[in-house]
N, C-alpha and C positions, 0 to 999 in steps of 0.2 A: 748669780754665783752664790753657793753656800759656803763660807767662811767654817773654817775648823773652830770649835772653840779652845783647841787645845796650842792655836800657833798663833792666835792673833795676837797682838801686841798693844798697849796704851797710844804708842808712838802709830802702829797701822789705824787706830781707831780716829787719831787725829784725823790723818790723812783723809780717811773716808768719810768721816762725819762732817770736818771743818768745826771749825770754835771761830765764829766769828760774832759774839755778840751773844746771839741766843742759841742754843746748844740741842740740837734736835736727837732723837734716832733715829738713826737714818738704816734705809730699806736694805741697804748692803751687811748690815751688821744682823741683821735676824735670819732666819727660814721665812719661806713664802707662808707657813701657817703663822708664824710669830705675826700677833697684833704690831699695826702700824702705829705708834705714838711719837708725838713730840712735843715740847713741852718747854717753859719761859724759866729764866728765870726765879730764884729765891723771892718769894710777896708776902704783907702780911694780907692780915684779912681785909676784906671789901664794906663792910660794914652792912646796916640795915636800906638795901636798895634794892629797887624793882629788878626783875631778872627780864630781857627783853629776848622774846623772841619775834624773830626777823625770817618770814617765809616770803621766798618772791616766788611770782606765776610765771615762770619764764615763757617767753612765745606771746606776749600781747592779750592779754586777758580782755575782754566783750564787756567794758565797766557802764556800757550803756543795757546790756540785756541781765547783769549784775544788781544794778539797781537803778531802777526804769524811770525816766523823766515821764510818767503817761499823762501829767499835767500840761505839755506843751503839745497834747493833741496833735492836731495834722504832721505838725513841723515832725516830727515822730514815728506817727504810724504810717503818715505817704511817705515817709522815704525806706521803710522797713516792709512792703504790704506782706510777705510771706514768714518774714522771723524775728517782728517784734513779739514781745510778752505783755498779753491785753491787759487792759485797764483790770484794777480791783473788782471785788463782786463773782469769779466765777471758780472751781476747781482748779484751773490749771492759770491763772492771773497771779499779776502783782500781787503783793503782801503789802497793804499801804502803809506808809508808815508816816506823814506828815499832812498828807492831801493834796503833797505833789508827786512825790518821788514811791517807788514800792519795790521791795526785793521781788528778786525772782523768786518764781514758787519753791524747784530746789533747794533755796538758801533759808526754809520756813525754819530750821533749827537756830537759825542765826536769830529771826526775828524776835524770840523770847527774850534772847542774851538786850538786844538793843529796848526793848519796855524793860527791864532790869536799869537799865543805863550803864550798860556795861562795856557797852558797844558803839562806836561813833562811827560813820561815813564822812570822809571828805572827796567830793565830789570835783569835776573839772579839775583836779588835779593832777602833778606827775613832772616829769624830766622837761624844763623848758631851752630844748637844744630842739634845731626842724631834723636831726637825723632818723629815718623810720628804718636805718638798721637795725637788727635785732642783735647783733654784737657789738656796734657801736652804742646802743642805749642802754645797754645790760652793763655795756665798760661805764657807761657816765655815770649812772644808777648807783652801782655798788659802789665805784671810787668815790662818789659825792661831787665830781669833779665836771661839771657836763663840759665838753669843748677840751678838755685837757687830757691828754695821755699822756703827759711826761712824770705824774706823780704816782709811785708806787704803790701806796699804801688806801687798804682800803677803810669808808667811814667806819665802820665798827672797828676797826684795827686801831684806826686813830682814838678813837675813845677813849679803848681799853691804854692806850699808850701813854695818854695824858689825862687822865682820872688821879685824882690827888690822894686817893687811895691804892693799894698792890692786894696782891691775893695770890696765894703761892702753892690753890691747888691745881694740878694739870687738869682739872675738868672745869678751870675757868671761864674759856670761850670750847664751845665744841660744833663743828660743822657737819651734819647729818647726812652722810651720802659719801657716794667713792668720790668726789674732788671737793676739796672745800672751796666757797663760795670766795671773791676777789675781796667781797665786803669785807671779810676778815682777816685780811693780808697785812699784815706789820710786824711789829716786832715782840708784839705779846704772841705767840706761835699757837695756834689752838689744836684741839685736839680731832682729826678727824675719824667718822665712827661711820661706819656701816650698819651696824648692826652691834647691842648689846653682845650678843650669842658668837659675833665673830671673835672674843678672849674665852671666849668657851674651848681649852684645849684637851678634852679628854680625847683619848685614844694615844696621846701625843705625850702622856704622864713621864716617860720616860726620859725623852728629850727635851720637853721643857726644866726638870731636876736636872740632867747635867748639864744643859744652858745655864740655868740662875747658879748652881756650885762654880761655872766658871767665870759668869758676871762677876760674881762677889768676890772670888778672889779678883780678877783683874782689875774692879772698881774700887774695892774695899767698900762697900755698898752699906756692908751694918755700920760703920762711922764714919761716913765721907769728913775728906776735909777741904777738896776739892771742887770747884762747880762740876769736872766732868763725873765723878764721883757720886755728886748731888743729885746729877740727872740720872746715871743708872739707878742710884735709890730711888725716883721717883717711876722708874718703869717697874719697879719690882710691887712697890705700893700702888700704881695705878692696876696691875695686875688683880693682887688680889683684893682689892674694892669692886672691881667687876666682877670679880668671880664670888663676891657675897653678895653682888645686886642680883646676880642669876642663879643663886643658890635653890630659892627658891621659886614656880611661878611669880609671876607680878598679878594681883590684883586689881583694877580698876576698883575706885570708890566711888559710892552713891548708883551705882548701876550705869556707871558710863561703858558706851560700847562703840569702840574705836572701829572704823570701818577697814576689812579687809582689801585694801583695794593691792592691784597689780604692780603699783609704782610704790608703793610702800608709805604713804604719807600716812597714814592712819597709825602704821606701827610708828613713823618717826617718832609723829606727836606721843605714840604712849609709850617710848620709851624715853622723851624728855621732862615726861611729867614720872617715869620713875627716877631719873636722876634728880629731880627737883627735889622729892618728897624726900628722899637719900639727906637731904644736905649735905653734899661735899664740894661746894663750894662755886656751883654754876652762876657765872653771869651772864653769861649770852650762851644762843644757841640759834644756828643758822641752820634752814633748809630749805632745799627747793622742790615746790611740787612741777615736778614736770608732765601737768595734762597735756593734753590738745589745746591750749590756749591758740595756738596760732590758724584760725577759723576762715582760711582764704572758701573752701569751699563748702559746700552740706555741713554747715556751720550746725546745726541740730541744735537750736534754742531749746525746744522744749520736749523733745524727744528725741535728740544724738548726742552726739560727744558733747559739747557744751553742756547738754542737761546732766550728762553723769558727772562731768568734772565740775560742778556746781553742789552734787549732791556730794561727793566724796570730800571735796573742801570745806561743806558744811557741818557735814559728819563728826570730822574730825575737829574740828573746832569748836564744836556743841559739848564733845565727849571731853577734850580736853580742859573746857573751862568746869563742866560738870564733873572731872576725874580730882581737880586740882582745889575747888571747894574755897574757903577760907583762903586758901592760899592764893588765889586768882590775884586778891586784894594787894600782892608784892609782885605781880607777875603783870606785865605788858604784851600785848600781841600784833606787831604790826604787818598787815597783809598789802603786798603791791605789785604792780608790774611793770614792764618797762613804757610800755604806754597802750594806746588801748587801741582804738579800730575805729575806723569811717564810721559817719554818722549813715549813710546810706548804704545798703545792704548792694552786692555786685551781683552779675548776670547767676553764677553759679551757688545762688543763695548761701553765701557768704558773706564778709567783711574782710577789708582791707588793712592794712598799716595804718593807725589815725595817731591822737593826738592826747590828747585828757582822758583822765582814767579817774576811775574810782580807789582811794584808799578806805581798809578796814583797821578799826583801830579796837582793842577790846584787851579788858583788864578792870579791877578795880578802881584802879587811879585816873581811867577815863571819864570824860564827862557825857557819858553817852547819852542815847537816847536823843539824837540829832543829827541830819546831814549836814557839816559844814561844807562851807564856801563859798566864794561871791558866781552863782551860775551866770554863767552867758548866754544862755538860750541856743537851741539849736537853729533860729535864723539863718538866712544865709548870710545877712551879712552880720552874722556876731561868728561867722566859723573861723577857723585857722585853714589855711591850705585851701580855701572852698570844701573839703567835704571833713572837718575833722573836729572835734568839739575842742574849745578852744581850753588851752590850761591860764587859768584865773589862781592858782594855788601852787606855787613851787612845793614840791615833795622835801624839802630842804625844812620848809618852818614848820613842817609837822616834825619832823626826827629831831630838830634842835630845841622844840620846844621840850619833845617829851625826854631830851637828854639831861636837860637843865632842871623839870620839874621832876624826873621819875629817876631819873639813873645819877643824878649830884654830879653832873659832870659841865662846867661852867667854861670848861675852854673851848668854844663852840670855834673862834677864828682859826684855831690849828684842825679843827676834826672838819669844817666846811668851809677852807682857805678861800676868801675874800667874798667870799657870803654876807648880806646884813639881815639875819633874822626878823620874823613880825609874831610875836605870837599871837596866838588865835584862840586860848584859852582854851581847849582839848582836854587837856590835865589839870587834874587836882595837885599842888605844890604838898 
């Protein structure tokens, strides 16, 4: 339903938005062209911290054809014979990178970043709960919570909540795509974006003018004195800051070139390295690449669906540490997924549900140029479940480490409730 703007009332606004806390705009109060925003509370500034961005693989990401244990030979290739990625040495092989472990050929843009030491691998890692749902390990994932679903709020939400710092632009956390992500679920409310171009409202010039004349009166918007007041000034300012970041094309720097792909990951990333560049005031930003990760069948290591969403996750990653320059050196990028896939490939040259995954970690402030973790061999008897590599590395002491060293955020027992951190040296302090 489209609301008149000439009948609604402060008191109908109540009603439809709620004030409970954190003070959104809500979907009932605009036209279906009006940008969806909502937005926290009054903050000050956040100070000099890393900006983290947090992309998950939703669907179980292949962290074994990601980056290849070819060092443990048979255990490896005989249980893989049609869709492992061969040993170093030929065109379409691992990219070695220790003289155990090697990216996949796909991920060759990644492998500069990691001789840089920009980039670190923690390997056997991920969600140590035995659930191989993919909604149940995506809930434990993002809540921080594995085994619990009674807590609301998700890890990045809790951060942003209990950070001893505030920050009072609405582009503080922003989630990439039409649902934002659980990870971001609290009470710092973030901003979710589609698309830059979706506050793009020309043709619409007319209505959007007698929308904001009757905003402002109903808010009093040029001098709030009011939180609800505060909040429609911040949709009017969030407005046109979008509409000067899209004034112009965007430029990528240094000759970065984001890849067009179908699902849009390519644009996310380069349009979160244009809000960066913007400073207004990002600290987080959430997206999910939704490939084909989930690889039950014609799994296509090196020539299907796994080899493209390999090259497109690469892509994008390459272009945006290369868009963002200098700036990388305040900027964190952590890549993971809910867990990964049988160590032995299935009748329909695929993989299963499995266990231990590979996390990518890349930023200035990383210690790269390293796979960590304590590996288990893919043995049978070092596996989890008999076919699933086993997790040696809670995905837990990587994000507390790098909340503590890169994001100043030291209340680690309310953001991963009854967790005891180890760290593992990842980050530079």
């Amino acid at each position: 339903m489209v609301l008149m703007m000439n009948t609604i009332t402060r008191r109908n606004f109540l009603k439809i938005a709620g004030v409970t806390g954190v003070i959104g705009a809500s979907r009932s109060l605009f036209p279906g062209w009006m940008p969806r925003l909502a937005f926290a509370a009054d903050h000050q500034s956040g100070g000099d911290r890393d900006i983290l961005i947090n992309i998950f693989l939703r669907g179980g990401m292949d962290g074994l054809s990601a980056v290849v244990p070819y060092g443990e030979g048979r255990e490896y290739y005989d249980n893989r014979p049609t869709i492992a990625v061969p040993e170093p040495g030929g065109d379409r092989s691992a990219i070695d990178l220790d003289g155990f472990f090697g990216l996949h050929p796909a991920l060759a843009p990644l492998a500069a970043i990691y001789q840089q030491q920009d980039l670190a691998i923690v390997h056997a890692s991920g969600l140590v709960h035995p659930t191989r749902s993919h909604f149940d390990a995506q809930h434990f994932v993002d809540f921080g919570v594995p085994g619990d679903k009674t807590i609301a709020t998700g890890w990045i939400g809790r951060h942003l909540e209990t950070a001893s710092w505030q920050n009072q632009s609405p582009f503080r956390a922003v989630g990439m795509g039409d649902l934002l992500p659980d990870s971001l679920r609290g009470a710092v409310t973030p901003l979710a974006l589609r698309a830059l171009d979706d506050f793009h409202l020309q043709g619409r010039s007319d209505e959007l003018q007698r929308m904001e004349r009757s905003l402002a009166r109903l808010y009093e918007a040029a001098g709030p004195q009011d939180p609800l007041s505060r909040q429609a000034k911040l949709v009017f300012e969030t407005v046109t800051t979008v509409q000067q970041l899209t004034a112009d094309p965007y430029r990528p720097a240094h000759g970065a070139v984001y890849p067009a792909d179908d699902l849009g990951f390519g644009l996310a990333l380069r349009q979160i390295a244009q809000i960066i560049k913007a400073d207004i005031g990002l600290e987080v930003a959430s997206l999910d690449h939704l490939g084909g990760w989930d690889t039950h069948e014609a799994q296509g290591t090196l020539d299907g669906g796994l080899n493209d969403d390999f090259t497109v996750l690469a892509q994008g990653l390459h272009a945006f540490y290369t868009d963002l320059g200098d700036r990388m050196k305040r900027v964190v990028v952590v890549v993971m997924s809910e867990f990964g896939r049988t160590i032995d490939e299935n009748g329909s040259q695929g993989t299963d549900h499995g266990h231990g995954n590979a996390m990518f970690l890349m930023g200035g402030g990383v210690r790269g140029g390293k796979v960590y973790g304590d590996w288990p061999t893919l043995a049978p008897e070092a596996r989890d479940d008999a076919d699933d590599l086993a997790i040696t590395t809670d995905y837990r002491h990587v994000l507390a480490e790098m909340l503590q060293r890169r994001l100043g955020n030291n209340a680690i027992a309310d953001i991963f409730p009854g967790f005891s951190p180890q760290p593992l040296d990842i980050f530079n302090v």
